[in-house]
Structures are given as C-alpha cells and as structure tokens.
PyMOL commands that place a pseudoatom at each C-alpha (Angstrom):
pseudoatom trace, name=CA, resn=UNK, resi=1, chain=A, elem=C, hetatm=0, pos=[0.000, 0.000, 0.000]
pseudoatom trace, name=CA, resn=UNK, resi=2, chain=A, elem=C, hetatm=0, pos=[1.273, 3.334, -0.512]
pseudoatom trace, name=CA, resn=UNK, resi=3, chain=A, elem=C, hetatm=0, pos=[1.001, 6.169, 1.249]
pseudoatom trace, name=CA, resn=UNK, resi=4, chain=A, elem=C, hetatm=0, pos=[-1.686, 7.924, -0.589]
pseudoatom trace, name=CA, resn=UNK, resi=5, chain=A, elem=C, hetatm=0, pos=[-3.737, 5.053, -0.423]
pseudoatom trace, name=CA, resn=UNK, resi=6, chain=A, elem=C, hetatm=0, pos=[-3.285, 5.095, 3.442]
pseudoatom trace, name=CA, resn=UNK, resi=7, chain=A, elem=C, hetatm=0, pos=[-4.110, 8.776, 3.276]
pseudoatom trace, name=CA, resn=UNK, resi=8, chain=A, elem=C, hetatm=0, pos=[-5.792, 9.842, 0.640]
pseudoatom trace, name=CA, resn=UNK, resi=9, chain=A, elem=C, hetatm=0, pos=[-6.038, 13.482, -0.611]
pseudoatom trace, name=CA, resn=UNK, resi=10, chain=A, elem=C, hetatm=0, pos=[-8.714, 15.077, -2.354]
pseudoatom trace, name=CA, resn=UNK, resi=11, chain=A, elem=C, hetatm=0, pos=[-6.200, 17.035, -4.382]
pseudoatom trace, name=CA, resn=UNK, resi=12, chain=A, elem=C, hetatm=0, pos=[-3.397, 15.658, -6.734]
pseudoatom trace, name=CA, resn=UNK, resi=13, chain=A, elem=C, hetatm=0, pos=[0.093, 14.256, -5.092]
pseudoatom trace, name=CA, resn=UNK, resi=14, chain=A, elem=C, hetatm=0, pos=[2.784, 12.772, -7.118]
pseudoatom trace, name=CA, resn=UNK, resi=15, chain=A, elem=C, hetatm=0, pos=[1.597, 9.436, -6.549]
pseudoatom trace, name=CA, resn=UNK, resi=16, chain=A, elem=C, hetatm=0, pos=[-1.380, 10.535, -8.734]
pseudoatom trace, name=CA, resn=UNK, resi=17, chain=A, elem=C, hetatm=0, pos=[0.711, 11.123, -11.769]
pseudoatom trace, name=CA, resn=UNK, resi=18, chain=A, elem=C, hetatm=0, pos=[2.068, 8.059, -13.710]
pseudoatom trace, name=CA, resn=UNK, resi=19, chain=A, elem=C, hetatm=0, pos=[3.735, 9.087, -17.470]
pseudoatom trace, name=CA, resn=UNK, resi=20, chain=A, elem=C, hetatm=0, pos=[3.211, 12.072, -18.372]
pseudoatom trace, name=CA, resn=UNK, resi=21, chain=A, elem=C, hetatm=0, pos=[-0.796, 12.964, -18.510]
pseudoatom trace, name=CA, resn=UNK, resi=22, chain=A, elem=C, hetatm=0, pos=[-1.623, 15.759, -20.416]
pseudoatom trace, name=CA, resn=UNK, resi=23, chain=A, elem=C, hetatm=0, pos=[-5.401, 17.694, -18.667]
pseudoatom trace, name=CA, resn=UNK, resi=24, chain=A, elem=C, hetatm=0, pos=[-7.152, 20.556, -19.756]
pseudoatom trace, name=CA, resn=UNK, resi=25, chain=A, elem=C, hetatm=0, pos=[-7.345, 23.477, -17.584]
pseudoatom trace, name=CA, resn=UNK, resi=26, chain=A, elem=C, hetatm=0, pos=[-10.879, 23.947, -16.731]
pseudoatom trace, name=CA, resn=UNK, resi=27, chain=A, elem=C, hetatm=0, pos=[-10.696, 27.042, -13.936]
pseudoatom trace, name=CA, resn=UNK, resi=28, chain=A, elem=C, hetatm=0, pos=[-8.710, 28.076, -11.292]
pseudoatom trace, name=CA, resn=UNK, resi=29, chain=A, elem=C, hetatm=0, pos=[-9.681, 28.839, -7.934]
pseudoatom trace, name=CA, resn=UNK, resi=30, chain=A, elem=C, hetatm=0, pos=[-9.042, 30.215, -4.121]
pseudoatom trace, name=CA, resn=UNK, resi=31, chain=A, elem=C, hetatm=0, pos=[-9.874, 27.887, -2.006]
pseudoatom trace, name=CA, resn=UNK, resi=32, chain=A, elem=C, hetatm=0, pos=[-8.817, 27.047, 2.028]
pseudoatom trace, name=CA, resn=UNK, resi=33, chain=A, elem=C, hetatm=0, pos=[-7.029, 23.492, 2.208]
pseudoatom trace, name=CA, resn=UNK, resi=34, chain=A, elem=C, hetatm=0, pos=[-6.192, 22.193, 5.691]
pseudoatom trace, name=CA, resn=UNK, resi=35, chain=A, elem=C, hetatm=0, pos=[-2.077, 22.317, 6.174]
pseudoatom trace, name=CA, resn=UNK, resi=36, chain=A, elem=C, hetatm=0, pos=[0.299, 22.299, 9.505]
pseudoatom trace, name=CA, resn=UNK, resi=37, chain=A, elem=C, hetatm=0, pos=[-1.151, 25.528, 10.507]
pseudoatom trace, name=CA, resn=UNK, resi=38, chain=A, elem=C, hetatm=0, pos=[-4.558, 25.296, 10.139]
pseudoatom trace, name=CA, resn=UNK, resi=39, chain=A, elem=C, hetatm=0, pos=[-6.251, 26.438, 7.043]
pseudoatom trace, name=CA, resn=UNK, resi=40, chain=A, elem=C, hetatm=0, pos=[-4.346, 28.555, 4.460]
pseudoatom trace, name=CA, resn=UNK, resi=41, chain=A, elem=C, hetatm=0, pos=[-5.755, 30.191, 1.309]
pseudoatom trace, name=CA, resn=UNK, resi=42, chain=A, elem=C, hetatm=0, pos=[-4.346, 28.281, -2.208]
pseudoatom trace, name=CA, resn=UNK, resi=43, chain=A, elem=C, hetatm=0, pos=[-5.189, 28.561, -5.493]
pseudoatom trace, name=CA, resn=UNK, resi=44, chain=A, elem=C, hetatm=0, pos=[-6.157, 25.145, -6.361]
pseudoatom trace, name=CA, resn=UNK, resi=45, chain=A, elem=C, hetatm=0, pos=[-6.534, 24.013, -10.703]
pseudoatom trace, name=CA, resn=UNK, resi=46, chain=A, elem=C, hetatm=0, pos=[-9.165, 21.913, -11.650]
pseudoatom trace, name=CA, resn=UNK, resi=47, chain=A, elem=C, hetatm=0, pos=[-9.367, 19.878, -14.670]
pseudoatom trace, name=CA, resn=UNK, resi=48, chain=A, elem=C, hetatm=0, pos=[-11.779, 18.652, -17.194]
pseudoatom trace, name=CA, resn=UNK, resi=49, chain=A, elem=C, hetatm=0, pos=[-11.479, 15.410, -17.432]
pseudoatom trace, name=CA, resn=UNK, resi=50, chain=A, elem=C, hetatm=0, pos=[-13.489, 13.413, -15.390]
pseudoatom trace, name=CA, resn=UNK, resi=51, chain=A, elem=C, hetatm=0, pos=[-11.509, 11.690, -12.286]
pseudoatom trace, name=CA, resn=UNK, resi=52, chain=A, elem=C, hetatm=0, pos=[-8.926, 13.880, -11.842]
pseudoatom trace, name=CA, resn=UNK, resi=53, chain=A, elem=C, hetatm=0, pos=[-8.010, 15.197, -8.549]
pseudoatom trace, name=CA, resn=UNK, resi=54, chain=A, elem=C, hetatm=0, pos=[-7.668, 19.252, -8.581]
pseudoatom trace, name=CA, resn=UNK, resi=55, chain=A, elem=C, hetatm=0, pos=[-4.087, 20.254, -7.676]
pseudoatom trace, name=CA, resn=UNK, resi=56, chain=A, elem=C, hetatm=0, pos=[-2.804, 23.175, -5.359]
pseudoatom trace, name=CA, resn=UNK, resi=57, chain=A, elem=C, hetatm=0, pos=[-0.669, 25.015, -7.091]
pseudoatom trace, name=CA, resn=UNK, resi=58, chain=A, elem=C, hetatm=0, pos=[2.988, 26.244, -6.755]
pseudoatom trace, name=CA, resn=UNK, resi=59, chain=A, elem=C, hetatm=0, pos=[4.961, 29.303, -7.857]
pseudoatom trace, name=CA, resn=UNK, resi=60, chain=A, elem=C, hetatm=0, pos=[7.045, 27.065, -10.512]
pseudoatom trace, name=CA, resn=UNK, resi=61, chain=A, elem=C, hetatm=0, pos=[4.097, 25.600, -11.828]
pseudoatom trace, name=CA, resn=UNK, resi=62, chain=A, elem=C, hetatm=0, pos=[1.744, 28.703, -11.937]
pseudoatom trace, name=CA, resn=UNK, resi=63, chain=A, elem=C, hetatm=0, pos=[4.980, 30.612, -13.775]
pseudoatom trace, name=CA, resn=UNK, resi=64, chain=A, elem=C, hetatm=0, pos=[4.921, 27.562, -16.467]
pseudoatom trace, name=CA, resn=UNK, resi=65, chain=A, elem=C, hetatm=0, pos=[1.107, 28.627, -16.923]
pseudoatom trace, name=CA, resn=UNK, resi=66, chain=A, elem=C, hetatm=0, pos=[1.702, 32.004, -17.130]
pseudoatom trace, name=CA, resn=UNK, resi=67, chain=A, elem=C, hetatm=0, pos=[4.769, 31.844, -19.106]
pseudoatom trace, name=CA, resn=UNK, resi=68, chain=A, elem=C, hetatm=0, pos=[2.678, 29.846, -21.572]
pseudoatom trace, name=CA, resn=UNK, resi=69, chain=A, elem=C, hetatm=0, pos=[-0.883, 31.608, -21.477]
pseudoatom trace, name=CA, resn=UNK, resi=70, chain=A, elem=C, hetatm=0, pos=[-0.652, 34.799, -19.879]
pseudoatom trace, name=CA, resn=UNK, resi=71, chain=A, elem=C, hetatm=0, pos=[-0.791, 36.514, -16.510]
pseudoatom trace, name=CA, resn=UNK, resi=72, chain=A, elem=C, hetatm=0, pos=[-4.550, 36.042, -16.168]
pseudoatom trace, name=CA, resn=UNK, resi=73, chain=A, elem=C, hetatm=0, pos=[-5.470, 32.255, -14.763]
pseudoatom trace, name=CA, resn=UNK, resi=74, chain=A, elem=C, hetatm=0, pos=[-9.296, 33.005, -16.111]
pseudoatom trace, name=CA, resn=UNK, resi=75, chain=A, elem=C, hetatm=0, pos=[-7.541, 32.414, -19.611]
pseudoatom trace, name=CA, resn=UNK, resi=76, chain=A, elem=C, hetatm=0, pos=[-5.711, 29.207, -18.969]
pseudoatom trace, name=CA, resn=UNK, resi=77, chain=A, elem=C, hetatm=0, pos=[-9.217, 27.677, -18.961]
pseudoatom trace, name=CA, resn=UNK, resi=78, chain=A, elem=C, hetatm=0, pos=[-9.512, 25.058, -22.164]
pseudoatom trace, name=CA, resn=UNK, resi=79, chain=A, elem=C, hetatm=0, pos=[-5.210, 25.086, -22.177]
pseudoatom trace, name=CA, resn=UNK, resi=80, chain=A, elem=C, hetatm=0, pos=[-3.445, 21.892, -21.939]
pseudoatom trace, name=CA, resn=UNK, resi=81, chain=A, elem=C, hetatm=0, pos=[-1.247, 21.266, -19.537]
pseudoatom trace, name=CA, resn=UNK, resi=82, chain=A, elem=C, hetatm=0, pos=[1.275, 18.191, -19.555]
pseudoatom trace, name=CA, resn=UNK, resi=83, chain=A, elem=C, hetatm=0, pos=[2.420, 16.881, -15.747]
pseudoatom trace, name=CA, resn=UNK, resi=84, chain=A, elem=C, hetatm=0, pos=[5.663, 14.921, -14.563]
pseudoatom trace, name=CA, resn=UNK, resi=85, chain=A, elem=C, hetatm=0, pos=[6.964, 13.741, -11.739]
pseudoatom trace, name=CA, resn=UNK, resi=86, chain=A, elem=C, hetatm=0, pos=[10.131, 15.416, -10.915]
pseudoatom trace, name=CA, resn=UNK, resi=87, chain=A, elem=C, hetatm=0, pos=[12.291, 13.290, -8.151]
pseudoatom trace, name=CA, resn=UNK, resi=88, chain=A, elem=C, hetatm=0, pos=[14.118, 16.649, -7.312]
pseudoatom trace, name=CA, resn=UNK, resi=89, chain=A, elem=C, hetatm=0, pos=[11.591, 18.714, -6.062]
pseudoatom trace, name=CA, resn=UNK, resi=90, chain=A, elem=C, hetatm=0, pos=[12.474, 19.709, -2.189]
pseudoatom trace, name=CA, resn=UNK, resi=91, chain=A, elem=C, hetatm=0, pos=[10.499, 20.245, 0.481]
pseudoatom trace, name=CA, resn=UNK, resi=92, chain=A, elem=C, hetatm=0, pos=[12.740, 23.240, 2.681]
pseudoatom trace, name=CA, resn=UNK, resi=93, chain=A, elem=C, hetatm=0, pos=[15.650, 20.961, 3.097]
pseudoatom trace, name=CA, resn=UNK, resi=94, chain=A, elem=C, hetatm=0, pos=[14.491, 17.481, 2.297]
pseudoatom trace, name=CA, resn=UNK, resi=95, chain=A, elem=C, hetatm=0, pos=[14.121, 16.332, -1.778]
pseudoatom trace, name=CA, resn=UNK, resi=96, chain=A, elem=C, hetatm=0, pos=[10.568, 14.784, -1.487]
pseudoatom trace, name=CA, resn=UNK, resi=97, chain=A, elem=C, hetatm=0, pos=[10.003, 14.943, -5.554]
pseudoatom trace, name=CA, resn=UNK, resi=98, chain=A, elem=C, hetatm=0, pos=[6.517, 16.641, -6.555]
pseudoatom trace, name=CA, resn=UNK, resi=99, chain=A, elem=C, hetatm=0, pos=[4.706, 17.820, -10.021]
pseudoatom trace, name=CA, resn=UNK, resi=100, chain=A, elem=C, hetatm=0, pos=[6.184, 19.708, -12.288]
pseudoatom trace, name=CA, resn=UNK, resi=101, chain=A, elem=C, hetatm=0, pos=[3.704, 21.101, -15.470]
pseudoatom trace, name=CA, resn=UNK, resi=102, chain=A, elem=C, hetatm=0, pos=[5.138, 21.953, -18.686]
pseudoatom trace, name=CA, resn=UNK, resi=103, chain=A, elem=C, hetatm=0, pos=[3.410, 22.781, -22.033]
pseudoatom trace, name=CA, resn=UNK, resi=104, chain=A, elem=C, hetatm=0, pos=[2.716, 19.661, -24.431]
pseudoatom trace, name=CA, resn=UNK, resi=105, chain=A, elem=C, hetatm=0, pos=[5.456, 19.609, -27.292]
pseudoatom trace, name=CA, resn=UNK, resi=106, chain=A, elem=C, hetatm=0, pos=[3.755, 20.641, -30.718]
pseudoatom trace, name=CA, resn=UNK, resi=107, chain=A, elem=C, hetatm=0, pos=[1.096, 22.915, -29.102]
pseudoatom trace, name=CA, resn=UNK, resi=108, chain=A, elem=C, hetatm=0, pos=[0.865, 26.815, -30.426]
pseudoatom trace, name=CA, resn=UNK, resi=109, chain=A, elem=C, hetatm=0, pos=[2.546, 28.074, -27.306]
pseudoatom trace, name=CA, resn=UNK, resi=110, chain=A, elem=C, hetatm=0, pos=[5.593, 25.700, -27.093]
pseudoatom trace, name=CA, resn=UNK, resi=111, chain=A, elem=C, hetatm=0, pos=[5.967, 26.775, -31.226]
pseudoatom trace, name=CA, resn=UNK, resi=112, chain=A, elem=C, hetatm=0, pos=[5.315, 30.453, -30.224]
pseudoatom trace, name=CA, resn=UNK, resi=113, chain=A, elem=C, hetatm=0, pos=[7.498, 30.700, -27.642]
pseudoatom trace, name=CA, resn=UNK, resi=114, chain=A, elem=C, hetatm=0, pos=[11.106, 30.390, -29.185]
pseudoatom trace, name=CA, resn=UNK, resi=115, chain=A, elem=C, hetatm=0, pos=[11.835, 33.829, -28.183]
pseudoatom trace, name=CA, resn=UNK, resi=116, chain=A, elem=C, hetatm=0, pos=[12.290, 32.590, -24.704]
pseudoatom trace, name=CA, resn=UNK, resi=117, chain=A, elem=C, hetatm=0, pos=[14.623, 30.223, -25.068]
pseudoatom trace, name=CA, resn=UNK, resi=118, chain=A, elem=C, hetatm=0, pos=[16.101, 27.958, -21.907]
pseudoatom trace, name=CA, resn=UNK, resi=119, chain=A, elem=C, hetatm=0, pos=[18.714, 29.206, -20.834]
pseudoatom trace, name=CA, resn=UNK, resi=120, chain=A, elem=C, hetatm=0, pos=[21.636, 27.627, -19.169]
pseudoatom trace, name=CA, resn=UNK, resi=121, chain=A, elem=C, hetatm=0, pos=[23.508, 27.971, -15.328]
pseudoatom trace, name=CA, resn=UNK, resi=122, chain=A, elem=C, hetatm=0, pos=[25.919, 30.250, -16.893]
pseudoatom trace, name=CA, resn=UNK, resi=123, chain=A, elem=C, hetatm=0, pos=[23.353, 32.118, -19.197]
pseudoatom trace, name=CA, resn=UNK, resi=124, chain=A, elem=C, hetatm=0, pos=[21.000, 32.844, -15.707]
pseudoatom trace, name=CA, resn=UNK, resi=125, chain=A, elem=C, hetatm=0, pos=[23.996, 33.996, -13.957]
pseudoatom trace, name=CA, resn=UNK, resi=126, chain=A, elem=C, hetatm=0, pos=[25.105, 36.602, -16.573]
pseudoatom trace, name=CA, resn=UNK, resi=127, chain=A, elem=C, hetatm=0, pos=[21.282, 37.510, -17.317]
pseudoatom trace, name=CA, resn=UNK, resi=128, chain=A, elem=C, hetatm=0, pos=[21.240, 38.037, -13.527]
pseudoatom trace, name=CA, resn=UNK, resi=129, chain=A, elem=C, hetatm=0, pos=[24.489, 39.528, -13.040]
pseudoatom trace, name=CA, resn=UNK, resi=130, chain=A, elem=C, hetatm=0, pos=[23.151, 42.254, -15.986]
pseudoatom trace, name=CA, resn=UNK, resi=131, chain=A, elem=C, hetatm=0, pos=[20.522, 43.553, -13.415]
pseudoatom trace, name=CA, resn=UNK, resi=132, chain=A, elem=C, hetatm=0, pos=[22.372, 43.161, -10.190]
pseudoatom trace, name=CA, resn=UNK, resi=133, chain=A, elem=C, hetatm=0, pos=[21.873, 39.602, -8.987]
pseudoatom trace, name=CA, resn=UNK, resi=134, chain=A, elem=C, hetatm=0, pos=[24.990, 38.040, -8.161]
pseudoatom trace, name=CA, resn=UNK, resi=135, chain=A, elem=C, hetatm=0, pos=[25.773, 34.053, -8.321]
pseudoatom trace, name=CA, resn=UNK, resi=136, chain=A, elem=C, hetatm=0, pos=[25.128, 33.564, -4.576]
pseudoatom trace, name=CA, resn=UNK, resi=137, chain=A, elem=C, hetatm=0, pos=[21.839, 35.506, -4.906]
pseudoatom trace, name=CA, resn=UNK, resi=138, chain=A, elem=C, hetatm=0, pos=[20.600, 33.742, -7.508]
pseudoatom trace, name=CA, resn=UNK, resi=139, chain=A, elem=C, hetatm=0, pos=[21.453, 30.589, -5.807]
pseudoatom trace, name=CA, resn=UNK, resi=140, chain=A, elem=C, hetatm=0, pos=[19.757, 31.622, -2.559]
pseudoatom trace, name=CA, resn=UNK, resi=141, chain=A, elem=C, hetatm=0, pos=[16.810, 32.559, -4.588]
pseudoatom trace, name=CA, resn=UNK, resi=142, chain=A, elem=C, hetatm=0, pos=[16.635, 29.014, -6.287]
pseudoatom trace, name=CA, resn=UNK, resi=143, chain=A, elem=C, hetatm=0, pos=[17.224, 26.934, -3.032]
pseudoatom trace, name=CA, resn=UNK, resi=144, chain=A, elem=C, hetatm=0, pos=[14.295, 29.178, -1.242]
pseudoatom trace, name=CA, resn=UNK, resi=145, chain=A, elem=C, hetatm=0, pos=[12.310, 27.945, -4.520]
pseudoatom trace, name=CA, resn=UNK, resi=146, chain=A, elem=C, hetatm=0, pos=[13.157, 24.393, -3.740]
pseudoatom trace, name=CA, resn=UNK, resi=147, chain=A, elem=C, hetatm=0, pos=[15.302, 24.097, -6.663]
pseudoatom trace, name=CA, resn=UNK, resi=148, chain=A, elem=C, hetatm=0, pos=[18.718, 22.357, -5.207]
pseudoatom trace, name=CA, resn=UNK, resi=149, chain=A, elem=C, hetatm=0, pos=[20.356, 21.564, -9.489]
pseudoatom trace, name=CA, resn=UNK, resi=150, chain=A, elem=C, hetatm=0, pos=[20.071, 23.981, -12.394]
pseudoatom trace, name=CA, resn=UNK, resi=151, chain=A, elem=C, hetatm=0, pos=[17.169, 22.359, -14.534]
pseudoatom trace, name=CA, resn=UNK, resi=152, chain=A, elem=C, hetatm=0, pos=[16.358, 24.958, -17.669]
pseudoatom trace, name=CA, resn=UNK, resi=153, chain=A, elem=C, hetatm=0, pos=[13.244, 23.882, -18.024]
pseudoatom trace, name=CA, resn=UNK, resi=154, chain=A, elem=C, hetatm=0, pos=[12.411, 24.182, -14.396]
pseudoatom trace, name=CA, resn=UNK, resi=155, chain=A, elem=C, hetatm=0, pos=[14.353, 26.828, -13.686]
pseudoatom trace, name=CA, resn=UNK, resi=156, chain=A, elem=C, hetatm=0, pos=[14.588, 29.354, -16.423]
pseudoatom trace, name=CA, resn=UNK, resi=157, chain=A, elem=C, hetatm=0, pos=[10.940, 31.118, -16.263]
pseudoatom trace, name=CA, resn=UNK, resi=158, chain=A, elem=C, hetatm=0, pos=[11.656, 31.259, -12.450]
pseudoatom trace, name=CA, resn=UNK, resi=159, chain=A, elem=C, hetatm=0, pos=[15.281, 33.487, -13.244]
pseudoatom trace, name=CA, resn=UNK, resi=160, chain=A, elem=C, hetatm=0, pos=[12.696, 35.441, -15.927]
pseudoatom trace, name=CA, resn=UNK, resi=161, chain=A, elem=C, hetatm=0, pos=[10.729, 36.053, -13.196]
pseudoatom trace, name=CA, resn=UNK, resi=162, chain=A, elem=C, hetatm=0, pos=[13.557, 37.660, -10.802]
pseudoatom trace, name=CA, resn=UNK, resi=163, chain=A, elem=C, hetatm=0, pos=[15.129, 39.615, -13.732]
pseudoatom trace, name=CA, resn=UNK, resi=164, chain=A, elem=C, hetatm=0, pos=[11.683, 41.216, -14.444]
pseudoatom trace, name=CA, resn=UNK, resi=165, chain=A, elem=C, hetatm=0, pos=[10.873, 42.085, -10.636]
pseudoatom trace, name=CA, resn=UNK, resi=166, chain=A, elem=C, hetatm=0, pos=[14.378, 43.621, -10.405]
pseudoatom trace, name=CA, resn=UNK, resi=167, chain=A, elem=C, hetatm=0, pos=[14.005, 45.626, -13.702]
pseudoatom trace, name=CA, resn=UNK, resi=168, chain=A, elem=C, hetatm=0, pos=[10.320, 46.971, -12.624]
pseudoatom trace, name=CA, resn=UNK, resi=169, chain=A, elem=C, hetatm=0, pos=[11.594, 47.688, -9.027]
pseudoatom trace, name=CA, resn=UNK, resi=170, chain=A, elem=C, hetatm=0, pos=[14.389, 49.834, -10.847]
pseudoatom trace, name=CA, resn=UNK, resi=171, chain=A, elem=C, hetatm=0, pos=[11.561, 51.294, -12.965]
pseudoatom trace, name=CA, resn=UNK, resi=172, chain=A, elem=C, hetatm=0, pos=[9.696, 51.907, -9.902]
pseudoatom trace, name=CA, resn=UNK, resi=173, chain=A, elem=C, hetatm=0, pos=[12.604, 53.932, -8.534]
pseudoatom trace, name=CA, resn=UNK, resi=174, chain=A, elem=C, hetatm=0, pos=[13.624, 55.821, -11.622]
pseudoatom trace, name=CA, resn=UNK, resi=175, chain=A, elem=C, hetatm=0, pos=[13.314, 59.578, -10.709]
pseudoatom trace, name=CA, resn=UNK, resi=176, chain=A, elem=C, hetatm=0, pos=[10.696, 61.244, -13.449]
pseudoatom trace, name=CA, resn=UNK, resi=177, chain=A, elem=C, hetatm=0, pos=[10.655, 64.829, -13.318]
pseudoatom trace, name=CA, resn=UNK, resi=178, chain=A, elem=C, hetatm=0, pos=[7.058, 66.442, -13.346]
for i in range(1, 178): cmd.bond("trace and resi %d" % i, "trace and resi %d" % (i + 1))
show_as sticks, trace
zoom trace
C-alpha cells in the first residue's frame, strides 16, 4: 500500500501522476485546504477530465502557466497542460520529488514561444548579473524555490521572473521629473 492510499487526498500528489498525462485546464480557484497551521488560502486548478483530482498550485508551476498563457489564470481555462513527476523537487531541506507542469510539445505556445529560449547555469547567472543579482543571490533565490540543481526547463521562467521584478523595481525607482 502506498502512502496515498493510506491517506488519501482530495487534491493531486505525485503518486497521482504516472507518465506524463496531459489535462485541460478547466478554472482556477481560491480555495482554504487544511495544512500544519490550520487552514491557508491556495489557489487550487481543476481539470476537465473526469476523475482527476484538482491540484494546489505552486509558484514554478503557476509561472509555467503564465509563461505559456498569460498573466490572467481566467484564460488558462480550455489550455493543456502536460504533468511529470520530478524526483528533485524539495520540500525546505528534504528532496521529497513533486509535479512539475510543462506545455505539451507541438502545441501553439511551445511553437510560439522560441523567443524565450532555456537558458543555461551560466546564461541565468550573466542575465542576472546584468541587473544586479549576483551568483550567490541567484542561488539563494533558487534553493528558497526548492530548486537544489540547475534544470532549464524548471528553472529558467523562475530566473525570468527575478530579472523582471528587479528591472520593474528599478523602474519603480527611476526619478521622473514632473
């Protein structure tokens, strides 16, 4: 028996992913889900095929989404999303492996978005260094994100997403005379 058998979960653990399903995004939603300190507010994706548990989602995850169909989650509904177990996902310091989305190969987005390519270790740290991130920051940022190895595909919209909040901080700071 395994453990979400013993426990089961009315939303989607890893042991609910075998392959690499593809769903459709039907809507996404705040909701309060029971955790070690009573109940917290998530925003919890639901799917349109029948039988499949919602899931609560993460930054890295919701970033994919985004990344892929734009900042508003009412417009991911009807998207297709592909899911995969990655064994390296960590849990603050312990690698407890988790769901990882990505886009399915050969949809519009995945052709559309070759602008943003992957980019390698080296590649995120000069991209960071550009805007003021050094190495160490960027590696402090990653482990807070539960990321412990450079993965491009798991890790490069999350670097996007630090070089952008560090160029629109400096945007917000820019004097603009009146």
């Amino acid at each position: 028996m395994r453990r979400s058998e013993a426990f089961p979960s009315n939303y989607m653990g890893k042991d609910d992913v075998s392959g690499t399903p593809t769903f459709t995004i039907d809507y996404v939603r705040q909701d309060d889900v029971k955790g070690e300190a009573g109940l917290e507010r998530k925003a919890i994706m639901h799917f349109r095929e029948p039988g499949v548990k919602p899931y609560i989602l993460n930054t890295i995850n919701w970033m994919t989404c985004e990344d892929a169909y734009g900042e508003e989650s009412d417009d991911w509904s009807g998207k297709k999303i592909e899911l995969y177990v990655d064994p390296n996902v960590m849990f603050g310091s312990k690698r407890v492996g988790g769901i990882r989305f990505r886009i399915p190969n050969g949809s519009p987005v995945t052709q559309a978005r070759t602008d943003m390519p992957l980019m390698t270790y080296q590649e995120a740290v000069l991209n960071c260094k550009d805007v003021g991130v050094t190495e160490d920051e960027l590696k402090a940022k990653l482990k807070m994100e539960g990321f412990d190895k450079w993965s491009a595909e798991a890790c490069t919209p999350f670097v996007r997403e630090i070089i952008s909040n560090v160029k629109n901080r400096a945007d917000d700071d820019e004097e603009i005379p009146f």
